[in-house]
Every structure is written in C-alpha cells, then in structure tokens.
C-alpha positions in Angstrom: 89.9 84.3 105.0 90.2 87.2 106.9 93.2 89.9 107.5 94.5 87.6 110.5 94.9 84.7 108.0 96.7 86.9 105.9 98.8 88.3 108.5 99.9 84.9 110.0 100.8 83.6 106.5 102.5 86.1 105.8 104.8 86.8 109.2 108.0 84.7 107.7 108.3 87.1 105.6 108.5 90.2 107.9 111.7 90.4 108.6 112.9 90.6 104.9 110.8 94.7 104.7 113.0 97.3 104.8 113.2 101.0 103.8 114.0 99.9 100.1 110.9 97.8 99.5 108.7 98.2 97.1 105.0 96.4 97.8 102.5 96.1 95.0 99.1 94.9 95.8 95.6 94.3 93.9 92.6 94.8 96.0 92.5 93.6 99.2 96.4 92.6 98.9 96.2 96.7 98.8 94.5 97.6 102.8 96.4 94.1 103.3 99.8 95.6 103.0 98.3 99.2 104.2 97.1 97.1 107.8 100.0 95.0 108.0 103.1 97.8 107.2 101.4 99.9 110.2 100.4 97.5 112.7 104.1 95.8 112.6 105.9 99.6 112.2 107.9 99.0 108.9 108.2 101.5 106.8 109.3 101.0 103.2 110.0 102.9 99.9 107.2 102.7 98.1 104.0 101.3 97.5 101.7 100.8 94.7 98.0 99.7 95.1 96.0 98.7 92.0 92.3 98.9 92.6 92.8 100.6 96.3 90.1 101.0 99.0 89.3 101.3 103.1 85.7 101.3 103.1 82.8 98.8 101.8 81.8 98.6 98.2 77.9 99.1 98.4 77.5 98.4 95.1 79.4 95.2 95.3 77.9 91.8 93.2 80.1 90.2 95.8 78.6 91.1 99.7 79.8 88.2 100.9 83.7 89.6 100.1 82.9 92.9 101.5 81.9 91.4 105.1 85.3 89.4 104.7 86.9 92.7 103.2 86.4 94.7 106.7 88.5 93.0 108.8 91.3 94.4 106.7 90.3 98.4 106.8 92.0 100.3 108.9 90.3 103.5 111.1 93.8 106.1 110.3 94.4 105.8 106.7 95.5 109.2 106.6 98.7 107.6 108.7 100.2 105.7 106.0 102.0 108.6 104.4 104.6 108.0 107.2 105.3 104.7 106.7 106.2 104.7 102.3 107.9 107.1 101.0 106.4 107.1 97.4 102.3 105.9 96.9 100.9 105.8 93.6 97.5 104.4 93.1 95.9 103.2 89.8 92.0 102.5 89.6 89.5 103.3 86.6 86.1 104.7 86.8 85.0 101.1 85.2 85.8 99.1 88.1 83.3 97.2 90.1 83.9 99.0 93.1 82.6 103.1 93.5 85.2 105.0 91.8 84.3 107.5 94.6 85.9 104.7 97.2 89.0 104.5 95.1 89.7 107.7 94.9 89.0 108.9 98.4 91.6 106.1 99.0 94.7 107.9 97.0 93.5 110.9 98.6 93.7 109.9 102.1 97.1 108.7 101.7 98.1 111.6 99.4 99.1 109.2 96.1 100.4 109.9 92.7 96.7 108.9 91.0 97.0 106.9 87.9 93.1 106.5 86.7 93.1 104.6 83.4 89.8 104.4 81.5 88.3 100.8 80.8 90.8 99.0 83.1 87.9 97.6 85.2 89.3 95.8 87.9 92.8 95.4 86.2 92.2 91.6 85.2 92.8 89.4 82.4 89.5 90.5 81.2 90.5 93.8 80.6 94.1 93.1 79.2 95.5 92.7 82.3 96.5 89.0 83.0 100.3 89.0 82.1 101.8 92.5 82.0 101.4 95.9 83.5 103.5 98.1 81.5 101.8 101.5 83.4 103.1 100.3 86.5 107.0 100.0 85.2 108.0 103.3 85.0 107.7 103.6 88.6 109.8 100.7 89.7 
C-alpha cells in the first residue's frame, strides 16, 4: 500500500468531485484526500479529517505504517486552503499519534479544530465504531 495504490484505485471516481463535495477521511484517508485533491486540481466544499497529519509519528507502535505513511505527505500543506472551502479537523490529545502532529496539521491548513478528550484514535474502542454525532453539525 502506498499513496499511488490509493490514487489508481481511486481515479474512477475523479470525475464525480466537484465544488460541492464534501470529503471525510480518517488517518491516512486524511493526507490521502489532501495529496490527491491537489495533485489532480479539484477543489471542493469542504473537508473533514479525523485524526489528521503530514509528518511521521515518532512515537508510533506501528513503524512499519509510518514508512508506508510517507509516500502520502505532501511538502505545501499550507496550499490546501485553496482547494476546500471549509476544513475542520478533529483529533484528541489521547491519540496514538503526537498531539503536537495533529495539531500543527489544522494549523497549516488553517481548520476549525475540534479536539475531543479520550477519543483516541476515533475507533470502536473509544465509542466510535458506528456513529459520529460531532461530525453532523457540519454536514
């Protein structure tokens, strides 16, 4: 896995982006959709990354995902503001990754923050398998 197996599986799709999409990503699905919205020029409504980040977890239990994780960051972060309207970012200071790293993230791309305490890394495990009610009132 790497961002240009994600970008070829996800090409069919291209064509259906437009000014009024909304994108919602987790994680890597979040520099995912960052890489792919610049490098292809669409630019959309909003977007909403959960757990956002650009730059290597050092603290990671996972190394072997953060060597995979680089091919997706992207050197001009600060560019994305032209290409969604609207950026809100959740994370929570009891993630795995640096909260540091999420936060720098929203900052770069000058997001609403949402920071919710104990959320970890917004999974099942921390009530977050089924719903996301904090992320409705912005869709």
């Amino acid at each position: 896995m790497s961002y240009s197996s994600w970008a070829k599986a996800f090409e069919p799709f291209k064509k259906y982006i437009n000014k009024d999409s909304v994108f919602i990503g987790h994680s890597t699905g979040c520099i995912f959709t960052v890489k792919f919205l610049m490098q292809n020029k669409l630019k959309i409504a909003k977007f909403i990354g959960v757990v956002p980040f650009n730059e290597p977890n050092t603290n990671s239990p996972h190394p072997d995902w953060e060597e995979i994780n680089k091919t997706f960051f992207v050197p001009n972060l600060a560019d994305f503001k032209n290409f969604a309207r609207e950026r809100i970012c959740f994370y929570s200071p009891t993630d795995i990754y640096d909260f540091n790293i999420l936060n720098r993230f929203a900052e770069t791309i000058d997001a609403k923050k949402e920071i919710i305490p104990a959320a970890g890394h917004f999974t099942a495990a921390t009530g977050y398998g089924k719903t996301f009610p904090e992320i409705v009132k912005y869709l």
